[in-house]
Structures are given as C-alpha cells and as structure tokens.
N, C-alpha and C positions, 0 to 999 in steps of 0.2 A: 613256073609261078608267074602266072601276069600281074602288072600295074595297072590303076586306072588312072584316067590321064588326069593330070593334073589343071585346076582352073585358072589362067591367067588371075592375077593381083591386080587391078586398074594404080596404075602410077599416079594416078592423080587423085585425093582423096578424095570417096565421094558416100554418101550415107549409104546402108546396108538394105537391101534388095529382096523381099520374101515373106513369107508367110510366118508369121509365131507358132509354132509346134508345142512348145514346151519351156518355162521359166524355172531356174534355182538358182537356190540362195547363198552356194558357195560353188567357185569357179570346179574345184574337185568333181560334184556331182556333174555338171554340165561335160564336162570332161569324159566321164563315165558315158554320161547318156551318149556322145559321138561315139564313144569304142564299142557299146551294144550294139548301135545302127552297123561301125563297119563289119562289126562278129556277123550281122546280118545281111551281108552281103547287098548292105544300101549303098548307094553312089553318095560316099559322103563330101563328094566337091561341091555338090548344090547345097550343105549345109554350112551357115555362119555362125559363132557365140558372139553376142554382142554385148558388153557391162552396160548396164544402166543407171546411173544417180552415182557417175563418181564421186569418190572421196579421197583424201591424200591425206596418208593415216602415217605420223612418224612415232615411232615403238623405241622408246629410251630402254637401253642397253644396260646401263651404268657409269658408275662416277667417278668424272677425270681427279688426276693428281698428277704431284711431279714423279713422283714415282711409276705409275704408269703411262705416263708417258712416254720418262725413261726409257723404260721395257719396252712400249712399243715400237719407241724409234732404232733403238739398238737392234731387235730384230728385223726389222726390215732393212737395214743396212747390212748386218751379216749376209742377208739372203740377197743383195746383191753384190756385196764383197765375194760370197762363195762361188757367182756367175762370171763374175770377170775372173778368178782363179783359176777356172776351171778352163777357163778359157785360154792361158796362158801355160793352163798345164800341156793343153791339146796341140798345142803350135811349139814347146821347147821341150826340154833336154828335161829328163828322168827328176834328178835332186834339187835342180833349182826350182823348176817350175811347180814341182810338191810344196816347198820352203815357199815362194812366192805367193801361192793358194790360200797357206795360212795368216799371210803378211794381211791378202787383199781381204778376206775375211775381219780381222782383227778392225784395219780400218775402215772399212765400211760402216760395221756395230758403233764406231768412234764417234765418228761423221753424223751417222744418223740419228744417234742417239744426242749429240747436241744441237743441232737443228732441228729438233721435236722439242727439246724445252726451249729453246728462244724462239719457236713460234708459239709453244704455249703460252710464255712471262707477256709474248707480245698483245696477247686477246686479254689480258689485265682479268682473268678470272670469269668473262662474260656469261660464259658457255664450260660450264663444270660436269658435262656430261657425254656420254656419247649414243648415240642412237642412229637407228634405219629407217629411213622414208620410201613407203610404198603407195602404190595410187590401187584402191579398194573401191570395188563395182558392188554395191549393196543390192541387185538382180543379174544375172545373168539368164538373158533369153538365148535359144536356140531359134534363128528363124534357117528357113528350106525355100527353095523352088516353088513357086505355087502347080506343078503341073505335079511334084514327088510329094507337098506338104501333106495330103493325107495318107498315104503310105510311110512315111516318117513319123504321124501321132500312131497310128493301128499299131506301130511296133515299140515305140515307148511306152505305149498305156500297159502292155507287160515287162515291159522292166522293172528292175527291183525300186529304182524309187521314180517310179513312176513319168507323170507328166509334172512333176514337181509341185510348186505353191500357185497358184493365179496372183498376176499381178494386179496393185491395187486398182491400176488406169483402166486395164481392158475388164475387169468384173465389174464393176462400178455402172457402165452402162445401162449391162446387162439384165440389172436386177431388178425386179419386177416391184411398181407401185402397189401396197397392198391398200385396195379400196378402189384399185382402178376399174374401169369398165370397157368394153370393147370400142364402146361409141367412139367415133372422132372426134376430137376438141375443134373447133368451131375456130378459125385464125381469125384476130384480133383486126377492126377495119382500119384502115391504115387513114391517119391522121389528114384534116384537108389543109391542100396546102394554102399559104393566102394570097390573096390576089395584088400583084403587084402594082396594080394601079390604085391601091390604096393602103400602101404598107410600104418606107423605105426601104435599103436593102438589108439596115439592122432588123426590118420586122418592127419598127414602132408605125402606127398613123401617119399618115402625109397631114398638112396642115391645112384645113379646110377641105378635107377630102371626106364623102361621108361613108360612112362603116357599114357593112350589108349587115343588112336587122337580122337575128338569129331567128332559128320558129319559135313559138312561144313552148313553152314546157306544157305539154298537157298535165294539170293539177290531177292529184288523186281520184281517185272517184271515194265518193264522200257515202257511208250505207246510207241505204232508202228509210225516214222517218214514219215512221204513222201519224197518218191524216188524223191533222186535230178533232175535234168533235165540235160540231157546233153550236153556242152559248144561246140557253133560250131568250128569247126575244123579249127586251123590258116592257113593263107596262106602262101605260101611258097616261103620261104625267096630268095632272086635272087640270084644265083649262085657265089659264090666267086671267082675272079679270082683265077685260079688255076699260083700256082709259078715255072715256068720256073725252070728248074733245071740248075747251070751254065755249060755252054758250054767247051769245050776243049781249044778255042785259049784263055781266061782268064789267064793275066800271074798268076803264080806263085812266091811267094816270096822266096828267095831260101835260103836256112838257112844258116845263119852267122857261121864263123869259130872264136870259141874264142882264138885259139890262134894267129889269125894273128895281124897286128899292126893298127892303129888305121890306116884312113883315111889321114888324115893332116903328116902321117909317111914321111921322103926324102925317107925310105926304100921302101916305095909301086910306087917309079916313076920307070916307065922302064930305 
C-alpha cells in the first residue's frame, strides 16, 4: 500500500493558492467531493476547502438552574475524585486504597458541586442558559493546482452532487447583457486637465488671469423654410399736386417800427 506524499502547511499564514473547481453549501458535501477525487486516484495534496462569508453561529442548549448546576458540578467532581482514586488505588495496598477510591470520589462530587453554584449565585442570574459557539462558512469552495484544475472539474461533474451551487461573485460577471451587441463601447475621453497658469492649486481662477474662451457650441441646425413668395408690386399712388411757389405781387408785411407811437396817437395825424 503506498502513500502520496504529503504537502507541507506554510507556517506562516498566507491566503489560499488555485483554481475554483467546484462550491457547496455545507462543509459535509465539500468533504464528500475530496473523498470522490481520492476514490479516483487524484493527488488530492493540490486540493484546498476553503469557508467563505464566515459567521459565528452560538446554538443555546438550555436553561440554567440551581439545580443543574448542581448536577453538573457534582459530576465532574466525581469524575475527578474517581481519577485521583484510582490512582491511589494503583500505588497502595488492596482494602485501603479501594476504601480510599470511594472517600476521593465522594469528595470530589462535594467540592464540585459547591463551587458550580457559588459561581453560578456569583453571575447574579445574567446568563440563564447554556449553549455552543461555532464559527459557520456559508460556501465552501474547493480550489486545485491550476496545472490538475481541469482534471479535478472532468471528475466532479460526475459526482453524485456534482460541481455544487455557483457562487454568487464568480456568476455575476459572467452573465450575459440582454440587448447587448458585439460592437465595442467607445472609452469615455478623458477629462482636460487645466492649465496651471491660470487655475490655483485648489483649481479656482488666478486673479486677473484671463480664462481660455471655450469653442462656441455649434447651434442646431434649424429645418430649411420655404422661400416666401413675392407680394405683388403696389400701384402708384396719383400724383400730388405739386405747391405753387408764392408769386411776387404777394404783399408783404412790412415790419413794424417799435419806436413809433401807437396808432390811436393825435401825434401820427398829418
């Protein structure tokens, strides 16, 4: 019967090393899936389980009392009272060391059953239960050697439970945009940056520094109008009598002398 050699453990802890073959959801089946591979006479040293998304899962048992307590501490005192017994029976003389067995027994059960309730009376009731804490991997992956990983899926995909569940991180990628197209998306132009001879180093204006004019936005294009029609041409208006210029016999008014005297004057009669 050969062994295969075994993989050194690195002493120093360092993350896990390989290819994903295969994920489930209870450590049991991951378990299974290594004992298929080594039925199959795979080199199962290139294989790691690794828990993924721990969790620290504590499972309440049931409910303290003095009276269980009691119980409990008495029996684990007997079962070391019975060890020291037994031990004095192994080293003396036939009737004593029997007689003695039963002594160490008795107090032991003594012993330990009151030292369970004065450390019970001393938690003042806090803690009225009892329970198990365990640390729970909600995946367990199987990763391999990348040189064996495809030789290690070929032979779990007929296993009884298979390649297990996909996890949620590595399908996620994978799955295909519906609406997509083959075309390549076009990368975004990368932002310009500004010129530091006119932008502090917060990025606001310098003070009297002037700003580079941006291009003007080319405006819409506006649709093409139809060409007005053109308004027929007025008719033409009749002739305005043209105005006589006045004539020469037109008297003339002859301008007033303000210093003479009035009209109604005796001085203006001949």
């Amino acid at each position: 019967m050969s062994f295969s050699r075994q993989q050194p453990v690195p002493r120093v802890p360092t993350p896990p090393q390989g290819d994903e073959v295969a994920a489930y959801p209870t450590y049991l089946e991951a378990q299974q899936a290594v004992d298929y591979l080594s039925d199959h006479k795979f080199p199962v040293q290139a294989v790691t389980i690794v828990g993924t998304d721990l969790k620290m899962v504590e499972r309440v048992t049931g409910r303290l009392s003095y009276g269980r307590v009691a119980i409990a501490g008495a029996g684990s005192g007997a079962w070391f009272g019975l060890f020291v017994g037994l031990l004095f029976t192994l080293f003396g003389s036939g009737g004593v060391a029997s007689g003695f067995a039963f002594i160490s027994i008795a107090l032991g059960a003594g012993f330990g059953l009151l030292f369970s309730v004065l450390s019970y009376a001393v938690t003042g009731g806090r803690r009225d239960f009892t329970s198990q804490s365990q640390i729970v991997a909600t995946t367990y992956a199987i990763l391999c050697a990348a040189e064996s990983a495809g030789e290690a899926r070929s032979l779990l995909m007929r296993s009884p439970n298979g390649l297990g569940k996909a996890r949620a991180g590595a399908g996620a990628a994978a799955a295909p945009v519906p609406g997509a197209t083959g075309a390549p998306v076009p990368a975004p132009q990368p932002a310009r940056a500004p010129d530091p001879r006119w932008t502090t180093p917060t990025g606001e204006p310098r003070y009297g520094a002037m700003l580079p004019t941006a291009a003007p936005a080319t405006p819409p294009a506006e649709p093409a109008q139809p060409a007005p029609q053109q308004a027929p041409a007025p008719q033409q208006a009749p002739q305005q009598a043209q105005q006589q210029p006045p004539s020469d016999q037109q008297s003339v008014t002859p301008p007033t002398d303000p210093y003479a005297p009035p009209p109604q004057d005796p001085r203006r009669q001949p």
